[in-house]
N, CA, C and O atoms as CSV, one atom per row, in Angstrom:
chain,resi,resn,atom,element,x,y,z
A,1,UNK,N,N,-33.041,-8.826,-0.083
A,1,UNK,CA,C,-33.452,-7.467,-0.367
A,1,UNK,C,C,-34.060,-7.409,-1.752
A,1,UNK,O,O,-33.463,-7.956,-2.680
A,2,UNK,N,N,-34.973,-6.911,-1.913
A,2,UNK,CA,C,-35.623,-6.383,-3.324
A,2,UNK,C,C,-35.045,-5.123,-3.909
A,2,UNK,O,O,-34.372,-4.243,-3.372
A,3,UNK,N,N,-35.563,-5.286,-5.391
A,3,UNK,CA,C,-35.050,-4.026,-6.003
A,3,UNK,C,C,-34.316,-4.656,-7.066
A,3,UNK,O,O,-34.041,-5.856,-7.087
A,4,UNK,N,N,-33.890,-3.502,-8.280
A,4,UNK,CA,C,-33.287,-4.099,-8.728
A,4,UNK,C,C,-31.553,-3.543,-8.643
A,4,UNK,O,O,-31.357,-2.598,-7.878
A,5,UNK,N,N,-30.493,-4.035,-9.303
A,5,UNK,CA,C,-29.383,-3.687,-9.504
A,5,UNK,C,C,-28.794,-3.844,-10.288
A,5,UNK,O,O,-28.517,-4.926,-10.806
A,6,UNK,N,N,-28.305,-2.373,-10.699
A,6,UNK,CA,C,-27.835,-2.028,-12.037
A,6,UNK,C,C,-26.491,-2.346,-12.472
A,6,UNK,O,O,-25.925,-1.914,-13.476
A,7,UNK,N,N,-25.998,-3.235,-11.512
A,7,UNK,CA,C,-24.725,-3.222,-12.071
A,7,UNK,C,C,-23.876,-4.241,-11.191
A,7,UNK,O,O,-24.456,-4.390,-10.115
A,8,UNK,N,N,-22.514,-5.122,-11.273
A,8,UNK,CA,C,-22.042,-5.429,-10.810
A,8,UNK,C,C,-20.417,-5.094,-10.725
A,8,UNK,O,O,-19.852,-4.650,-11.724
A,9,UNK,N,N,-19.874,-5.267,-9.804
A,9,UNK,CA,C,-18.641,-4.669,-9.346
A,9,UNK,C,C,-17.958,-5.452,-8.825
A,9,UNK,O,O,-18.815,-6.307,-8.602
A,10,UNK,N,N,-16.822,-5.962,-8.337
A,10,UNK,CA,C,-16.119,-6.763,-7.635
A,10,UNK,C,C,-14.294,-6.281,-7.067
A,10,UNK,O,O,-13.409,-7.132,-7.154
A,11,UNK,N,N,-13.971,-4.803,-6.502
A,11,UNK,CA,C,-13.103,-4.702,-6.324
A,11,UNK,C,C,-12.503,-5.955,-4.848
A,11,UNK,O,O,-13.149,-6.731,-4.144
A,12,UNK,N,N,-11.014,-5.616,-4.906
A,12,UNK,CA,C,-10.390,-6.409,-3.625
A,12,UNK,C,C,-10.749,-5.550,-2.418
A,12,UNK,O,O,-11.480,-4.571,-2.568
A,13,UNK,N,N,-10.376,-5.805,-1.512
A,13,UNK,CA,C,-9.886,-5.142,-0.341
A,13,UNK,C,C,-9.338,-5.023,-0.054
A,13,UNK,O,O,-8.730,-6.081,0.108
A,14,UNK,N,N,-8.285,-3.346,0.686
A,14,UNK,CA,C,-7.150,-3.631,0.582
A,14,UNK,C,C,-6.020,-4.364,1.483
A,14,UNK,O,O,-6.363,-4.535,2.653
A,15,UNK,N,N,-4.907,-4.761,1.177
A,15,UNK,CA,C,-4.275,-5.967,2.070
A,15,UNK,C,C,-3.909,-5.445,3.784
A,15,UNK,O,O,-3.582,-6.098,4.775
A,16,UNK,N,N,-4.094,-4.271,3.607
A,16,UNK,CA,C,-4.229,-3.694,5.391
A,16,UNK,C,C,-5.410,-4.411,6.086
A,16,UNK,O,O,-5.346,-4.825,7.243
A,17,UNK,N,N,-6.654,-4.540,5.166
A,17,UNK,CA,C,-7.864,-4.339,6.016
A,17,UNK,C,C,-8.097,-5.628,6.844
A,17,UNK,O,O,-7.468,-6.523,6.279
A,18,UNK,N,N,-8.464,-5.905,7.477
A,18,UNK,CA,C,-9.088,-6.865,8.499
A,18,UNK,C,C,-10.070,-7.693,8.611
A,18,UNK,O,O,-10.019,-8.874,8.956
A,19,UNK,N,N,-11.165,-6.934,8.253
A,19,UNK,CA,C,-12.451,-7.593,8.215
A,19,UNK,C,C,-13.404,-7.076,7.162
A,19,UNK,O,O,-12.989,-6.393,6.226
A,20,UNK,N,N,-14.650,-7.388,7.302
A,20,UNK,CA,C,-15.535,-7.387,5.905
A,20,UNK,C,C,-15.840,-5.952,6.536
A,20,UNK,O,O,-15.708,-5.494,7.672
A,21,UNK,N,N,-16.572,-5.130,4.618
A,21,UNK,CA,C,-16.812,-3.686,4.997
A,21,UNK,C,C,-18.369,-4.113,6.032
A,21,UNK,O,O,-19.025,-5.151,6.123
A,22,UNK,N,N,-18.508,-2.636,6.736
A,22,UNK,CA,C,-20.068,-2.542,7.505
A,22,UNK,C,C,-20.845,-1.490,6.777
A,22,UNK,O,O,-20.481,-0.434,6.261
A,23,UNK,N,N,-21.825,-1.973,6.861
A,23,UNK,CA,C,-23.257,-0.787,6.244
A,23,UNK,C,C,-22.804,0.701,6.142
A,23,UNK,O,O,-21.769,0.806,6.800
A,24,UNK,N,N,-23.019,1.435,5.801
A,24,UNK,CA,C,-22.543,2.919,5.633
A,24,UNK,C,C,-21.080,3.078,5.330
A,24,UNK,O,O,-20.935,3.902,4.428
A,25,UNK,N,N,-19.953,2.585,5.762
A,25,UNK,CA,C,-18.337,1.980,5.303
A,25,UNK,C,C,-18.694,2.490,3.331
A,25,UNK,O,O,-19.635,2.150,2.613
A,26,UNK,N,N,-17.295,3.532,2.972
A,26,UNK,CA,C,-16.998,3.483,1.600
A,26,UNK,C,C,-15.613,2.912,1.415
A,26,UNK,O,O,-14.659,2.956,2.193
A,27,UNK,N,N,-15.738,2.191,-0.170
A,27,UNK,CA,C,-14.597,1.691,-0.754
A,27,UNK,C,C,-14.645,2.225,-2.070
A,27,UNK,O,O,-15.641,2.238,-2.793
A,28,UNK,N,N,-13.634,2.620,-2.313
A,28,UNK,CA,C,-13.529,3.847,-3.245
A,28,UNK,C,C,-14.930,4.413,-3.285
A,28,UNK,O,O,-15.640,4.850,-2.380
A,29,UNK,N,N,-15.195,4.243,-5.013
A,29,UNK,CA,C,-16.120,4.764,-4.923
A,29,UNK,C,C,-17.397,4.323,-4.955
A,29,UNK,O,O,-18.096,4.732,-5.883
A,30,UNK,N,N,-17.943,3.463,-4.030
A,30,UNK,CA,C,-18.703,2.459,-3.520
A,30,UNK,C,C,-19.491,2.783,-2.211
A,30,UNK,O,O,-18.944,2.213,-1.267
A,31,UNK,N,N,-20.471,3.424,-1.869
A,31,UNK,CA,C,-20.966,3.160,-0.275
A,31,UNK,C,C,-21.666,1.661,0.007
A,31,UNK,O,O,-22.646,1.450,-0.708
A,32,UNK,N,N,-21.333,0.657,0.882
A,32,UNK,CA,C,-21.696,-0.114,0.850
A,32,UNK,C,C,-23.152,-0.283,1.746
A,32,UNK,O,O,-23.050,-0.208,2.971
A,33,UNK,N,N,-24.448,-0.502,1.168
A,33,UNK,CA,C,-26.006,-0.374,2.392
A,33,UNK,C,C,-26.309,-1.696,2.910
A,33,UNK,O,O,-27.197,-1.524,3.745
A,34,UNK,N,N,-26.054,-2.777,2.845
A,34,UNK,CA,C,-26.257,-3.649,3.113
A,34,UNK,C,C,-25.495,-5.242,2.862
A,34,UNK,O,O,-24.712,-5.311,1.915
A,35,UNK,N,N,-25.669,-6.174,3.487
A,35,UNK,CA,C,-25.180,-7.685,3.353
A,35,UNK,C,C,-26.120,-7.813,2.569
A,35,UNK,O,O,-27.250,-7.405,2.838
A,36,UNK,N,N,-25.726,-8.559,1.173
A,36,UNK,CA,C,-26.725,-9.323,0.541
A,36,UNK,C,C,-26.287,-11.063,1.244
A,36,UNK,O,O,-27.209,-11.792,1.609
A,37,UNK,N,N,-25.083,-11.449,1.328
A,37,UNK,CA,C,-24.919,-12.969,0.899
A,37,UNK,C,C,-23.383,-13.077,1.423
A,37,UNK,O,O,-22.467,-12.517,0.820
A,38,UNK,N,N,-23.238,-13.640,2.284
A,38,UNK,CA,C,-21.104,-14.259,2.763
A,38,UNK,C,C,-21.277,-15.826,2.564
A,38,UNK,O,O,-22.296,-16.434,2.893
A,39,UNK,N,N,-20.358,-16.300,2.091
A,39,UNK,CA,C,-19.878,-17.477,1.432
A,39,UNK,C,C,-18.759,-17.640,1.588
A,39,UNK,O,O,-18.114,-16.601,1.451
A,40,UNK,N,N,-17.922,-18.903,1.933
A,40,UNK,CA,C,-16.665,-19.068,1.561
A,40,UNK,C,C,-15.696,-18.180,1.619
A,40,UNK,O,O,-14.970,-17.840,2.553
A,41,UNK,N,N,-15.767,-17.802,0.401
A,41,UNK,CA,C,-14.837,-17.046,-0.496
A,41,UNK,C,C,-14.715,-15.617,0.015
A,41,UNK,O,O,-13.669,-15.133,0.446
A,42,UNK,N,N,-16.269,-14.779,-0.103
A,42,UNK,CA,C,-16.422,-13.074,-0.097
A,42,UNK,C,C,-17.556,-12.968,0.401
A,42,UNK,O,O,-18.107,-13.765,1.161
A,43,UNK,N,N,-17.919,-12.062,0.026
A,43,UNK,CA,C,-19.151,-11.272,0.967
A,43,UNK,C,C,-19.533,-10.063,-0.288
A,43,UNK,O,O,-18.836,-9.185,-0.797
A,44,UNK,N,N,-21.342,-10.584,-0.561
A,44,UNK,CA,C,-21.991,-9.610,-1.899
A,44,UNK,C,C,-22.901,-8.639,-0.821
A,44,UNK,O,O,-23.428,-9.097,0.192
A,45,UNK,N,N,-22.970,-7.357,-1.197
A,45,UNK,CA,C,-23.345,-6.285,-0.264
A,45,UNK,C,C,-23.989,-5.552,-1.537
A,45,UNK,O,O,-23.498,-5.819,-2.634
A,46,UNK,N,N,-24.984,-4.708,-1.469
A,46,UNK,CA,C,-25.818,-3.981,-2.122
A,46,UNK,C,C,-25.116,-2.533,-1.815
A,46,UNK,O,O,-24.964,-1.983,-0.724
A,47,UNK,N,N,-24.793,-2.159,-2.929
A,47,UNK,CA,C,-23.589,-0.585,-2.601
A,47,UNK,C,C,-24.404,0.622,-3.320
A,47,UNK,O,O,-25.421,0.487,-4.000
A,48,UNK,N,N,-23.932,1.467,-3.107
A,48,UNK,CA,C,-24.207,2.579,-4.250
A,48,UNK,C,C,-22.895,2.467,-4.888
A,48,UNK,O,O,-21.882,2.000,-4.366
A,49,UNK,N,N,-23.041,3.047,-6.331
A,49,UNK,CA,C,-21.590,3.218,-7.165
A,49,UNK,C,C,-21.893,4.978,-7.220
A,49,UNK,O,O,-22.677,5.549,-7.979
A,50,UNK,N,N,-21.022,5.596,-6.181
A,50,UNK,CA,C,-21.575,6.895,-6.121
A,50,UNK,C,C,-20.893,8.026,-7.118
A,50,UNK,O,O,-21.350,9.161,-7.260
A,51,UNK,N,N,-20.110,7.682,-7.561
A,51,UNK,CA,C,-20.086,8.798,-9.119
A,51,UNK,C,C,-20.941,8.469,-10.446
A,51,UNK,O,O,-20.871,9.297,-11.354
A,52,UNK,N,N,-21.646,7.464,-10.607
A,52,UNK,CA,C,-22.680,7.071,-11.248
A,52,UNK,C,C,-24.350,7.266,-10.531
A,52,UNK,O,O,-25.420,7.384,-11.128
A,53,UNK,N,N,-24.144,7.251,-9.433
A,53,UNK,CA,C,-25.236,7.266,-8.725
A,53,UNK,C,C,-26.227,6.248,-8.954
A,53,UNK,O,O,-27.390,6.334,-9.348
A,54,UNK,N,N,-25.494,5.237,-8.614
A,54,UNK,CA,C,-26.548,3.914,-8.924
A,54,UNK,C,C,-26.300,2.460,-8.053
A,54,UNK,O,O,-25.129,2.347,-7.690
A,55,UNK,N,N,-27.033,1.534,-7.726
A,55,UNK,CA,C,-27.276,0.820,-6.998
A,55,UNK,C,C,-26.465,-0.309,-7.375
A,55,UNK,O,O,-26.263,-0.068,-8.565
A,56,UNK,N,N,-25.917,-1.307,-7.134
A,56,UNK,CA,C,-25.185,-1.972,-7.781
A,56,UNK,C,C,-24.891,-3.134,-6.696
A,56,UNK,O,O,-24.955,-3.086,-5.467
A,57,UNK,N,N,-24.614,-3.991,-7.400
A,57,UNK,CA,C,-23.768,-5.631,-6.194
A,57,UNK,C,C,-23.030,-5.283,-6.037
A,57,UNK,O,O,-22.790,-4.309,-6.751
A,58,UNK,N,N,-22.159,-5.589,-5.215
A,58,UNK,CA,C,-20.406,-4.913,-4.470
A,58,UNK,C,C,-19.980,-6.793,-3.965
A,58,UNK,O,O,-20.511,-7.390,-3.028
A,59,UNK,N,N,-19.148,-7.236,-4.698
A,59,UNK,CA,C,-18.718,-8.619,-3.866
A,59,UNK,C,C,-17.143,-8.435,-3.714
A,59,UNK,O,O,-16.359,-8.491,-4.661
A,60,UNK,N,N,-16.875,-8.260,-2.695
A,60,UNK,CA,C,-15.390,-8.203,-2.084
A,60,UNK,C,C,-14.948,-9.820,-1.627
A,60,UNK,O,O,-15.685,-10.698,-1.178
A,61,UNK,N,N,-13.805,-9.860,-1.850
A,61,UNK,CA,C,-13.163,-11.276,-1.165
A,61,UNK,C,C,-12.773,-10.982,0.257
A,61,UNK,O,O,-12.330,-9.899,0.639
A,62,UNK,N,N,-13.043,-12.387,1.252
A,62,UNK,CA,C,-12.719,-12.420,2.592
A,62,UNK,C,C,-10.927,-11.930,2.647
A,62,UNK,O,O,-10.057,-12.222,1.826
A,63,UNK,N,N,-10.787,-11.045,4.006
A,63,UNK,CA,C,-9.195,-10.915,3.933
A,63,UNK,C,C,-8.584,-12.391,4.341
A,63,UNK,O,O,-8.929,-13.293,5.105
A,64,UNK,N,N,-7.498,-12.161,3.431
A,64,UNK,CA,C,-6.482,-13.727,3.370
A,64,UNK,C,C,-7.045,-14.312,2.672
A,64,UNK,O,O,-6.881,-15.505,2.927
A,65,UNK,N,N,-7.984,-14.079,1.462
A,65,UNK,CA,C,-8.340,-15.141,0.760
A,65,UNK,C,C,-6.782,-15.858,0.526
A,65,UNK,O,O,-5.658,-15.428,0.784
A,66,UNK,N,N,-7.336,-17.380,-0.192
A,66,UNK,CA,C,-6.052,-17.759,-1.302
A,66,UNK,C,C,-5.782,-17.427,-2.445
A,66,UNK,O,O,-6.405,-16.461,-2.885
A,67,UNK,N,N,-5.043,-17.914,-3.090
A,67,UNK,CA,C,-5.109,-16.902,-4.630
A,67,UNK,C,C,-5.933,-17.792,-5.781
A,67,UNK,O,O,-6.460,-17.422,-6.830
A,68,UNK,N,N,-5.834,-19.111,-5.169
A,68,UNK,CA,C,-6.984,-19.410,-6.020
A,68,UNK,C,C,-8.564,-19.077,-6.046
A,68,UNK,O,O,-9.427,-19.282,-6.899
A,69,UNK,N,N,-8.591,-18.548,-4.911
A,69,UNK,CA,C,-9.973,-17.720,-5.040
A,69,UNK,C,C,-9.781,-16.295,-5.587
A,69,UNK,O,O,-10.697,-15.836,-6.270
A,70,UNK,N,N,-8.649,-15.521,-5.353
A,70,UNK,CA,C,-8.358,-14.532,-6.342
A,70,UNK,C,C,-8.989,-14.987,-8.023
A,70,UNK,O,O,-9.703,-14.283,-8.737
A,71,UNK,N,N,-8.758,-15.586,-8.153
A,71,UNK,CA,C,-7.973,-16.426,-9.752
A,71,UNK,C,C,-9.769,-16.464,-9.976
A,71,UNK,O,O,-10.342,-16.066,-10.990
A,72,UNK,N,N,-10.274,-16.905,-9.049
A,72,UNK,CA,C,-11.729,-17.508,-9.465
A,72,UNK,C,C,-12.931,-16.054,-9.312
A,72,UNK,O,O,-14.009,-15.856,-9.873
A,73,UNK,N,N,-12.186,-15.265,-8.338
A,73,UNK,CA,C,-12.718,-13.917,-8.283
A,73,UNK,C,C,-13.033,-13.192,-9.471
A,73,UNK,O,O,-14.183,-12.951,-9.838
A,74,UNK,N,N,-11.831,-12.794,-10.157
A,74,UNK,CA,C,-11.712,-12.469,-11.608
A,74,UNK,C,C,-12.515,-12.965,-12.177
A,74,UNK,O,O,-13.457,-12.279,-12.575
A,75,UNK,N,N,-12.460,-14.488,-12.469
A,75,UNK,CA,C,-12.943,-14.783,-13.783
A,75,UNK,C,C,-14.749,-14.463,-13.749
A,75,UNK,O,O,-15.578,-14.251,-14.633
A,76,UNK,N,N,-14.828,-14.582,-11.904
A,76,UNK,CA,C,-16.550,-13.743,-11.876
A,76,UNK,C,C,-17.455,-12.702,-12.108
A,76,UNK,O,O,-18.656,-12.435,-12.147
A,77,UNK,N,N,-15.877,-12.046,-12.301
A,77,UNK,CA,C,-15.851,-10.604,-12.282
A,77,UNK,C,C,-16.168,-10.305,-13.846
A,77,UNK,O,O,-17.215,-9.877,-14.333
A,78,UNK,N,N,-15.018,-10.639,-14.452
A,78,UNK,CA,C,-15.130,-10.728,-16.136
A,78,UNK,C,C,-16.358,-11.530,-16.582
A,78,UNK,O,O,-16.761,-11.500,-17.745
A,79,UNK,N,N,-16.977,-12.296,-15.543
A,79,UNK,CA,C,-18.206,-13.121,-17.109
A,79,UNK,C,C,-19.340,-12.025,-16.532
A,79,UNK,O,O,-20.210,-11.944,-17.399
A,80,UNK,N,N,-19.688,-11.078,-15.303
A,80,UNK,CA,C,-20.412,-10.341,-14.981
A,80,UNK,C,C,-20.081,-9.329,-15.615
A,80,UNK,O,O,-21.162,-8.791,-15.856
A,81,UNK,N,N,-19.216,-8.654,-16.088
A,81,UNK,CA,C,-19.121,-8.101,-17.170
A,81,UNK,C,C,-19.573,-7.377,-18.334
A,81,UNK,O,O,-18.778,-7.086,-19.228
């Protein structure tokens, strides 16, 4: 997808959920519009951050990650930052 994006984000998902979010699907305060990229680990989706009103990466971890992908989540999270 083109465009640009203003921002990056990386909440969890929560430990109820099941499967990866779908197109129109909100997480907090996140609408998620699209799959950018699933890997391994998570899944990067092109969101709105809708109390900012702005376009942003959204990368959630697969449910059941391990915690060492937790561990490695974070630290992606913090150098995007």
């Amino acid at each position: 997808m083109r465009g640009n994006l203003y921002g990056v984000s990386s909440p969890t998902l929560p430990p109820s959920r099941s499967s990866l979010p779908q197109a129109g699907e909100q997480l907090g305060d996140y609408r998620v519009e699209a799959l950018l990229a699933r890997g391994g680990m998570g899944a990067v989706y092109v969101a709105r951050q809708l109390g900012l009103d702005r376009r942003v990466a959204l990368k959630v971890l697969l449910p059941g990650a391990a915690a060492e992908h937790h561990v490695r989540f974070l630290r992606e999270a913090r150098g995007a930052a």
